[in-house]
TORVO-720561 format. One record per atom (N, C-alpha, C): atom name; x, z, y; residue number from 1. Coordinates in steps of 0.001 Angstrom, whole numbers, padded with zeros to 6 digits. Atoms other than C-alpha are relative to their C-alpha. Example, Ala and Ser with C-alpha at 12.3 -4.5 7.8 and 13.67 -1.06 7.14 Angstrom:
   atomo         u         w         v   num
       N    000890    000000   -001190     1
      CA    012300    007800   -004500     1
       C    000900    000000    001200     1
       N   -000820   -000060   -001190     2
      CA    013670    007140   -001060     2
       C   -000770    000730    001090     2
END
This chain:
   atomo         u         w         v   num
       N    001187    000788    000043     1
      CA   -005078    224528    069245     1
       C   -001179    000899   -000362     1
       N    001428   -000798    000509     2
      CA   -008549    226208    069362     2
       C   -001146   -001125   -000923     2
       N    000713    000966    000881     3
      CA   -010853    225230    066519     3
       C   -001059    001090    000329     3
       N    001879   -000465   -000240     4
      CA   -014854    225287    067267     4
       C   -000780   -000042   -001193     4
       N    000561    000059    001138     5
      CA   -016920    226017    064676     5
       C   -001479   -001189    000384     5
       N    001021    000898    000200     6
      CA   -019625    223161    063752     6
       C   -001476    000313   -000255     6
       N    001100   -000241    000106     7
      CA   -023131    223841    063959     7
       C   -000568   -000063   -001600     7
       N    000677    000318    000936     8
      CA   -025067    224019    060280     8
       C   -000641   -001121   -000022     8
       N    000462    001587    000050     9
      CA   -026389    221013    058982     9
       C   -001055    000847   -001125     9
       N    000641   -000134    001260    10
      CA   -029421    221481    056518    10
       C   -000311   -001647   -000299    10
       N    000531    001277   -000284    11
      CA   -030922    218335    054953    11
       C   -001352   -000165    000481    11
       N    001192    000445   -000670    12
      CA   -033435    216346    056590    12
       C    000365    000488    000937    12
       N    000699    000516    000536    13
      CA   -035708    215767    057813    13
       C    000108   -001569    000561    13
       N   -000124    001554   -000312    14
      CA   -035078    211816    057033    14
       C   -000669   -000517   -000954    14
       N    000810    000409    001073    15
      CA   -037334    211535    054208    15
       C   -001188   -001020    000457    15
       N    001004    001102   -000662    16
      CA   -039841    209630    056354    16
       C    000387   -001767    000272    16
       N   -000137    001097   -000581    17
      CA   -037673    207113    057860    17
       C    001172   -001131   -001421    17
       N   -001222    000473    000906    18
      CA   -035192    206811    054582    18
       C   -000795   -000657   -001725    18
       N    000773   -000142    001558    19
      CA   -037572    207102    051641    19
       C   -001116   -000009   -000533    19
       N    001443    000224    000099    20
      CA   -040812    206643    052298    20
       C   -000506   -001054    000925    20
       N    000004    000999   -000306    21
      CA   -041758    202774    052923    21
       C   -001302   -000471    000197    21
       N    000731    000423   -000144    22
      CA   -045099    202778    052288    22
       C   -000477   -000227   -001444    22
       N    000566    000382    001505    23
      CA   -047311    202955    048795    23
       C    000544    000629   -001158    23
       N   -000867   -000949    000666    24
      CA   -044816    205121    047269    24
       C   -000914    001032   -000699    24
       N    001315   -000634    000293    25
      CA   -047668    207118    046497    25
       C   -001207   -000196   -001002    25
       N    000954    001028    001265    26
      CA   -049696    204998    044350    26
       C    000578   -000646   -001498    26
       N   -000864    000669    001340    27
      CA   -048512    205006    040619    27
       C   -001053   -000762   -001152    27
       N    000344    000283    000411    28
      CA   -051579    203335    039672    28
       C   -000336   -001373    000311    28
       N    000372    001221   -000168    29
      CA   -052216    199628    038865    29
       C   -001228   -000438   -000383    29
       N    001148    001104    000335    30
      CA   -054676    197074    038212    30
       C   -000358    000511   -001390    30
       N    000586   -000198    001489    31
      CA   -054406    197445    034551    31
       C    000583    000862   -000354    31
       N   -000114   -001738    000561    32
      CA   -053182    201191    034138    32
       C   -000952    000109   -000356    32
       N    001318   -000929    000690    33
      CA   -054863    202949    031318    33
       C   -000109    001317    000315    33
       N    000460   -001070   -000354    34
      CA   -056591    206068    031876    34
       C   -000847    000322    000770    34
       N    000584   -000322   -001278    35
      CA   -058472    208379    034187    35
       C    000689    000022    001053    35
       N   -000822    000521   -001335    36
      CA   -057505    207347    037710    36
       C   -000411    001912    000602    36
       N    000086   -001298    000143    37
      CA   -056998    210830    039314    37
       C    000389   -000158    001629    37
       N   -001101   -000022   -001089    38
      CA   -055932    212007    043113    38
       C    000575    001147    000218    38
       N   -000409   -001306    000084    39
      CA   -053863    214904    043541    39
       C    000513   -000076    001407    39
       N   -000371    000124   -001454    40
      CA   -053440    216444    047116    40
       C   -000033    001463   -000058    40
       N   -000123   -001170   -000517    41
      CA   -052337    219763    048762    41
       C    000498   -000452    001273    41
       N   -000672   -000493   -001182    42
      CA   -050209    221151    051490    42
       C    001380    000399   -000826    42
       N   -000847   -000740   -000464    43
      CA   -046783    222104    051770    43
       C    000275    000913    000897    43
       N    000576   -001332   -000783    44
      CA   -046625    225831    052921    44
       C    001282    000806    000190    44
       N   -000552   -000997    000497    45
      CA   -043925    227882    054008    45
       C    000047    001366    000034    45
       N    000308   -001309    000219    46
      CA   -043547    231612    054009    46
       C   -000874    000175    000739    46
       N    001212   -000963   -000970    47
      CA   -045817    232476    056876    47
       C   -001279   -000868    000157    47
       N    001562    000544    000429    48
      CA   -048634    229509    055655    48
       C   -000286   -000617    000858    48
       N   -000144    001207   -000728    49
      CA   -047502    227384    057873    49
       C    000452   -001411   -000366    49
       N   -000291    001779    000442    50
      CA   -047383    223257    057163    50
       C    001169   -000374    000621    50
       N   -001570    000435   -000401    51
      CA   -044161    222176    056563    51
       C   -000371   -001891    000239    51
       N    000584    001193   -000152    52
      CA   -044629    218643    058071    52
       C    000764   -001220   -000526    52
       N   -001075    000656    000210    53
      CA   -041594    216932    057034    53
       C    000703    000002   -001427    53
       N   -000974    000173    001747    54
      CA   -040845    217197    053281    54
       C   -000729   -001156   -000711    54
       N    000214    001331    001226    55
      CA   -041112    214785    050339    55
       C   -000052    000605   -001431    55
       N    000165   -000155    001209    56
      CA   -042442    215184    047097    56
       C    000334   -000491   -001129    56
       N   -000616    001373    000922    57
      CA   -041129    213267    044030    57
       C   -001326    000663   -001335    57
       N    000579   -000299    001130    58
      CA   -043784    213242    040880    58
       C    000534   -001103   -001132    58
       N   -000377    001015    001380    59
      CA   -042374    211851    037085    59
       C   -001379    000895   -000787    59
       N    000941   -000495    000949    60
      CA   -045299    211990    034740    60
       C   -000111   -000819   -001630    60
       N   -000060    000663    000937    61
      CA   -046230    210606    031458    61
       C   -001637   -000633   -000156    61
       N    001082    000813   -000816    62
      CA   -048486    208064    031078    62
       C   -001765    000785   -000596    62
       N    001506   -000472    000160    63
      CA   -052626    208399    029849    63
       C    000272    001021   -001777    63
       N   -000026   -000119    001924    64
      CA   -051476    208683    025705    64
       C    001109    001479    000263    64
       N   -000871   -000940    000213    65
      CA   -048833    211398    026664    65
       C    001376   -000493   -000065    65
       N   -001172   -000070   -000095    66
      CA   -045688    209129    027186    66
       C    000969   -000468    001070    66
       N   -000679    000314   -001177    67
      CA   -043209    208722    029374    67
       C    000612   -001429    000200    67
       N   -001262    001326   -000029    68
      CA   -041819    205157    030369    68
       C    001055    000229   -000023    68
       N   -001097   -000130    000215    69
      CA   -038705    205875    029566    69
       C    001313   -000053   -000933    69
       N   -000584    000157    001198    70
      CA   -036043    205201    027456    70
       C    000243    001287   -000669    70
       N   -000707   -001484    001135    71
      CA   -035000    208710    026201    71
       C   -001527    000698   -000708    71
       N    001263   -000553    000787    72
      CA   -038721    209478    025347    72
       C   -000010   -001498   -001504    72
       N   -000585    000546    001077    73
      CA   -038802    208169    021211    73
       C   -001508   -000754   -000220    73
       N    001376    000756    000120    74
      CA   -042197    206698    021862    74
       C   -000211   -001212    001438    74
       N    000476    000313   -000871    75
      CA   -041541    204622    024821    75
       C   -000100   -001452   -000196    75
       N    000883    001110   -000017    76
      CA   -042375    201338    023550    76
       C   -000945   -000435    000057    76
       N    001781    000556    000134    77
      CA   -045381    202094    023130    77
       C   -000884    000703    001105    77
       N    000270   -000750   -001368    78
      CA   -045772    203380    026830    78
       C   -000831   -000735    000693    78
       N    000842    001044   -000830    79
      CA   -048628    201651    029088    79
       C    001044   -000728    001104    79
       N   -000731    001234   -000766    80
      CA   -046446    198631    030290    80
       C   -000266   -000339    002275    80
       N    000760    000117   -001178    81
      CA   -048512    198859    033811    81
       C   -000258    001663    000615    81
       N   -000049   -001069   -000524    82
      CA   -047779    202348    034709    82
       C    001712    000711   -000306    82
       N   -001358   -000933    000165    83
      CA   -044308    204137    035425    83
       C    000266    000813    000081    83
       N   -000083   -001429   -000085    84
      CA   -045105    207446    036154    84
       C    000733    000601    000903    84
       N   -000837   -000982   -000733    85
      CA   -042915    208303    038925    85
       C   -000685   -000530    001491    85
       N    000332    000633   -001282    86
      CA   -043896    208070    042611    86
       C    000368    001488    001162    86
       N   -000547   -000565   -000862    87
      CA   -043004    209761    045854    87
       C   -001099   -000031    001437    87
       N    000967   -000436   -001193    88
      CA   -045208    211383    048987    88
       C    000748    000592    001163    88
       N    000110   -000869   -001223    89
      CA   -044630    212688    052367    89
       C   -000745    000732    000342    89
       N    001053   -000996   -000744    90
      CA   -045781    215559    054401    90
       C   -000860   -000561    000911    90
       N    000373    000321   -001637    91
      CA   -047631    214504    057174    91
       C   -000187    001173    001167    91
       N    000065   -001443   -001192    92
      CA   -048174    216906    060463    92
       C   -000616    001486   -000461    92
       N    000850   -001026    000795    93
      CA   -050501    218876    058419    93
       C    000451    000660   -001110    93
       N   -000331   -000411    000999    94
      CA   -048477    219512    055639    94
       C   -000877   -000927   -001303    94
       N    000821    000387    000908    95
      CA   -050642    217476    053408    95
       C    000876   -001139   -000610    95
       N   -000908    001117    000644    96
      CA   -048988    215236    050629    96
       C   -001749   -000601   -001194    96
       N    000895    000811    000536    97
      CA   -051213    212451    048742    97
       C    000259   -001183   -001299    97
       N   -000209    000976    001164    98
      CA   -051084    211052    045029    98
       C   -001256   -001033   -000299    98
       N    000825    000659    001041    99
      CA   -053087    208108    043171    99
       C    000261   -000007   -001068    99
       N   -000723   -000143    001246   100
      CA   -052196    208647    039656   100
       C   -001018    000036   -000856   100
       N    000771    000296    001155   101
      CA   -053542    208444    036562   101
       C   -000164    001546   -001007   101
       N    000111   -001301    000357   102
      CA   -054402    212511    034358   102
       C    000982   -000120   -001285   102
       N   -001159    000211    000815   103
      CA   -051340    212301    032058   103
       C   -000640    000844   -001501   103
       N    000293   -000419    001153   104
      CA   -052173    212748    028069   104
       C    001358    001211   -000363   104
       N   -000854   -001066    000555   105
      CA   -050074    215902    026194   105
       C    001336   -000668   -000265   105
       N   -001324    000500    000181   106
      CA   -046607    214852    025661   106
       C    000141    000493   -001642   106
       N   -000165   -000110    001231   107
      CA   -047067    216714    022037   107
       C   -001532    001317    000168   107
       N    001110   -001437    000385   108
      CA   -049948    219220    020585   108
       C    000299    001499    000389   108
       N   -000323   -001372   -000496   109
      CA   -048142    222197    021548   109
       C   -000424   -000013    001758   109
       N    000075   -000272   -001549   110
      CA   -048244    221522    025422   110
       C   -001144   -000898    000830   110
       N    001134    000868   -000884   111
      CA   -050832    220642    027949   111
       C    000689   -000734    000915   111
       N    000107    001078   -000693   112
      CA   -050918    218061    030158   112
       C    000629    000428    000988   112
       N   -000462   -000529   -001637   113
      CA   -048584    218525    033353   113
       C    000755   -001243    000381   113
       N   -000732    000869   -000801   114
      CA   -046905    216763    035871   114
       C    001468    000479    000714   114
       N   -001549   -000457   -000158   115
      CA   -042995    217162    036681   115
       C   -000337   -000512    001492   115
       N    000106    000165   -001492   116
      CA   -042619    217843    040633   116
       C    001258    000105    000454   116
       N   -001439   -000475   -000942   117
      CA   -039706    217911    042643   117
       C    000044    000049    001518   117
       N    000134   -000201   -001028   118
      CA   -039730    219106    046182   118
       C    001007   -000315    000893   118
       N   -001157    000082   -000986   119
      CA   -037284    218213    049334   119
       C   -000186    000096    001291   119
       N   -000049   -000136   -001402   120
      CA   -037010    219604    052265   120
       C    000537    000542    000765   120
       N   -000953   -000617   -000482   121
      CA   -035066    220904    055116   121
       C   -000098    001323    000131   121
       N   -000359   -001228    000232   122
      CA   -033605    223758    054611   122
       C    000266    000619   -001822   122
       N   -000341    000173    001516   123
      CA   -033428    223213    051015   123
       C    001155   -000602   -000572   123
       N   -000918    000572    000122   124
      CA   -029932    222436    050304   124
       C    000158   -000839   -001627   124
       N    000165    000512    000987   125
      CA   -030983    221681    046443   125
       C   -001492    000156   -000468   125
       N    001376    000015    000041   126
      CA   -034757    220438    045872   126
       C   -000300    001083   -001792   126
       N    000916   -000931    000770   127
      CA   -037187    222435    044111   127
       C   -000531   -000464   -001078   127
       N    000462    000756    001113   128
      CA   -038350    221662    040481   128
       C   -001248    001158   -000280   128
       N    000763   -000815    000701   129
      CA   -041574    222858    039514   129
       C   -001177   -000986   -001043   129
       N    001104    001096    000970   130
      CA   -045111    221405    037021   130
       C   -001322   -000071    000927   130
       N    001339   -000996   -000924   131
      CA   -048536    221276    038120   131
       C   -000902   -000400   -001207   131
       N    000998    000495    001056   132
      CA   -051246    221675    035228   132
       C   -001133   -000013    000555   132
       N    000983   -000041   -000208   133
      CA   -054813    221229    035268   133
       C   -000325    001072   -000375   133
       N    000937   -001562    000464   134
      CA   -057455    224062    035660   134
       C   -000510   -000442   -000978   134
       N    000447    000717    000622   135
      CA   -059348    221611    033460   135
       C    000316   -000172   -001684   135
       N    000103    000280    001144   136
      CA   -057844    221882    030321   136
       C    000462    001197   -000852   136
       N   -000183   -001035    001126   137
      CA   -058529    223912    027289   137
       C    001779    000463   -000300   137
       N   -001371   -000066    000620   138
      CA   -054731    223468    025961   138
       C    000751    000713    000939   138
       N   -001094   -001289   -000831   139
      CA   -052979    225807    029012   139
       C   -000541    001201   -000711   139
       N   -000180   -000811    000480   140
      CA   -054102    228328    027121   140
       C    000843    000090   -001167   140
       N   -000875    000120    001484   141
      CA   -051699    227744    024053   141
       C    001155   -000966    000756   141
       N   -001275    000378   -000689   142
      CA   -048788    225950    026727   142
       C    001238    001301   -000545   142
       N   -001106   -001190   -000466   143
      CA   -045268    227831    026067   143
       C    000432    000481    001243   143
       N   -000606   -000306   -001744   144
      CA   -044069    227427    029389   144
       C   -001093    000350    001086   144
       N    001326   -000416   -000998   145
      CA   -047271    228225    031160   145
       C   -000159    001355    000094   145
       N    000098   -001584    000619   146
      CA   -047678    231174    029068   146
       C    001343    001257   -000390   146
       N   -001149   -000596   -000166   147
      CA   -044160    232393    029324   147
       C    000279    000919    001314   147
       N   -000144    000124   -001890   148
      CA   -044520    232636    033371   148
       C   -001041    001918    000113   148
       N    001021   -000757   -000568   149
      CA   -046249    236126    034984   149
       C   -001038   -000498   -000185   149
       N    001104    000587   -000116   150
      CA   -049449    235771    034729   150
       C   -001002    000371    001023   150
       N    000706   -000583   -001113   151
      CA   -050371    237372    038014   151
       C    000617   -001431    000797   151
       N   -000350    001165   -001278   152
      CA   -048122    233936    039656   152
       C   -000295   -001202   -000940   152
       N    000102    001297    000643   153
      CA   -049202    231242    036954   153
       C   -000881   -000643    000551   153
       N    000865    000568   -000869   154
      CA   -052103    230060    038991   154
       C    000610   -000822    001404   154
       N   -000920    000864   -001227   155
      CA   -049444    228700    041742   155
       C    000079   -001388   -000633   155
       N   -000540    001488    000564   156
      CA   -048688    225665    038954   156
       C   -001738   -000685   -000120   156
       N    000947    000286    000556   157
      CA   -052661    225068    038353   157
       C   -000646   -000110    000771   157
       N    000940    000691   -000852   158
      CA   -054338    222383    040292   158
       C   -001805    000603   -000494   158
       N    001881   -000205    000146   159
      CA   -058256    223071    040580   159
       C   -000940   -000945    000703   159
       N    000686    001526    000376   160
      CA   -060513    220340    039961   160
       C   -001006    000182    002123   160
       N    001043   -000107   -001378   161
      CA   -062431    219460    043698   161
       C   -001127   -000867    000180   161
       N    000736    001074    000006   162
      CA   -064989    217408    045256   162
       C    000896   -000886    001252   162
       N   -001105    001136   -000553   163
      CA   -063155    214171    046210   163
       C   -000075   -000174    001542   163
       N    000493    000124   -001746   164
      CA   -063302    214032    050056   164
       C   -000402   -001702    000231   164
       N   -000117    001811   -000279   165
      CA   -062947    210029    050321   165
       C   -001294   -000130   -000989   165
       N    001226    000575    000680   166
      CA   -066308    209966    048096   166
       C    000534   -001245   -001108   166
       N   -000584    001196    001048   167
      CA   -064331    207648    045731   167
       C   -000319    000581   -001497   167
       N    000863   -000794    000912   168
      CA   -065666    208069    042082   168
       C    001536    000468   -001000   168
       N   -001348   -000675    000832   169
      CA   -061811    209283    040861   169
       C   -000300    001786    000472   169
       N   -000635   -001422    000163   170
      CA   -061524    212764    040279   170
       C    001007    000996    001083   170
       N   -000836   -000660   -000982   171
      CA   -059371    215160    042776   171
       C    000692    001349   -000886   171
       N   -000784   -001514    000219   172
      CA   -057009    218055    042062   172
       C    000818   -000160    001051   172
       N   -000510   -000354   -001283   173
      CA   -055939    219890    044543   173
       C    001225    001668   -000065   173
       N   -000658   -001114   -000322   174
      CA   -052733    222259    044910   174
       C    000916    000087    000916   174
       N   -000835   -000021   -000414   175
      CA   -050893    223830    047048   175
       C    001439    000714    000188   175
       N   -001215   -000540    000274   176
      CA   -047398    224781    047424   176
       C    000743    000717    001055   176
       N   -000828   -001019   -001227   177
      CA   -045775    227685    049123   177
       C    001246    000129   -000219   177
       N   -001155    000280    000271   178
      CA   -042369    227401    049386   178
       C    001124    001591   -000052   178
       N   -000549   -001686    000082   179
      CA   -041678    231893    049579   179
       C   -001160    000402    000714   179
       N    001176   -001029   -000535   180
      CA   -043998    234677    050457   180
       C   -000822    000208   -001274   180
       N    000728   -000541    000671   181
      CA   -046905    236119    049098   181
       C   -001078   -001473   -000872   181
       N    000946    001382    000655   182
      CA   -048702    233230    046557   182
       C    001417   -001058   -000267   182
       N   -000766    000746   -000073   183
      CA   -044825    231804    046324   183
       C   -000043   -001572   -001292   183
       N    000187    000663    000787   184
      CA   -044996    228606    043967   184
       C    001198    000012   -000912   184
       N   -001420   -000010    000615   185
      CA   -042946    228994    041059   185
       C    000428   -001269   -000322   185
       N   -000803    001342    000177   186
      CA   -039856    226616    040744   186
       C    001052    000307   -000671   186
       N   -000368   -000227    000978   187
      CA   -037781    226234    037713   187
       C    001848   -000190   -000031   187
       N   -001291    000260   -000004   188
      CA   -033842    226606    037383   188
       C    000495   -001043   -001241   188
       N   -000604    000750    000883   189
      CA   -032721    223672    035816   189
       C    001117   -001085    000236   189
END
């Protein structure tokens, strides 16, 4: 009996038709506290080309610094009207699109960031990385910010823009290269 070998499988890309319904994108409500915020880039890969087909996952914490969640020891007292997690697509352009709210410190030692997780084909296990603001004093006194090169720490650090949609929320804008030169660092965990 001759045995044929099976073509590679990577995953995806089904993130469009499996996991992204529509609004997934929008982790802000009616009566979420805070500054309403939008965060947008590209997905890039080595040669800075738009990957069109991946999915983003963001968990954040809410305006005060906490996470809805049960294992965080403050989450009763978490804004009831915000959950902090939400999920984007690429579109053709590579461009992925949050509504979110600018997440308070999780404690005095660390600035303000947002937990990312990346998926896309050819990625057999998604990508974990943060994204802080250019915006705030406290990345200078972050551990984990300030642990990182500091010739590639600027890959995690959105920079404040002018909002394209003229809407009076705020914009940060980063983007993410997935290898090459400007690679975005992503964290083994």
């Amino acid at each position: 009996m001759r045995h044929l070998q099976s073509p590679s499988q990577t995953v995806g890309p089904f993130f469009h038709y499996g996991l992204i319904l529509g609004g997934e994108n929008n982790l802000v409500k009616a009566k979420s506290q805070g500054q309403r915020i939008i965060l947008k880039g590209q997905v890039l890969d080595g040669d800075g080309l738009a990957v069109p087909d991946a999915m983003l996952e963001i968990w954040q914490p809410d305006s005060q610094g906490i996470f809805n969640h049960p294992q965080d020891p403050r989450h009763a007292q978490a804004d009831p009207h915000f959950n902090g997690f939400g999920r984007s697509d690429t579109r053709h352009d590579g461009g992925y699109l949050f509504h979110t709210i600018k997440p308070g410190a999780i404690s005095p030692e660390l600035a303000p960031y947002i937990n990312v997780r990346l998926f896309s084909r050819g990625l057999l296990i998604h990508a974990i990385s943060r994204f802080y603001f250019a915006d705030e004093t406290s990345n200078a006194h972050d551990p984990l910010l300030n642990s990182l090169d500091a010739t590639r720490r600027n890959t995690l650090i959105m920079q404040k823009i002018a909002n394209p949609q003229a809407e009076a929320w705020p914009c940060y804008q980063l983007d993410i290269r997935l290898q090459g030169e400007g690679e975005t660092i992503f964290f083994d965990v």
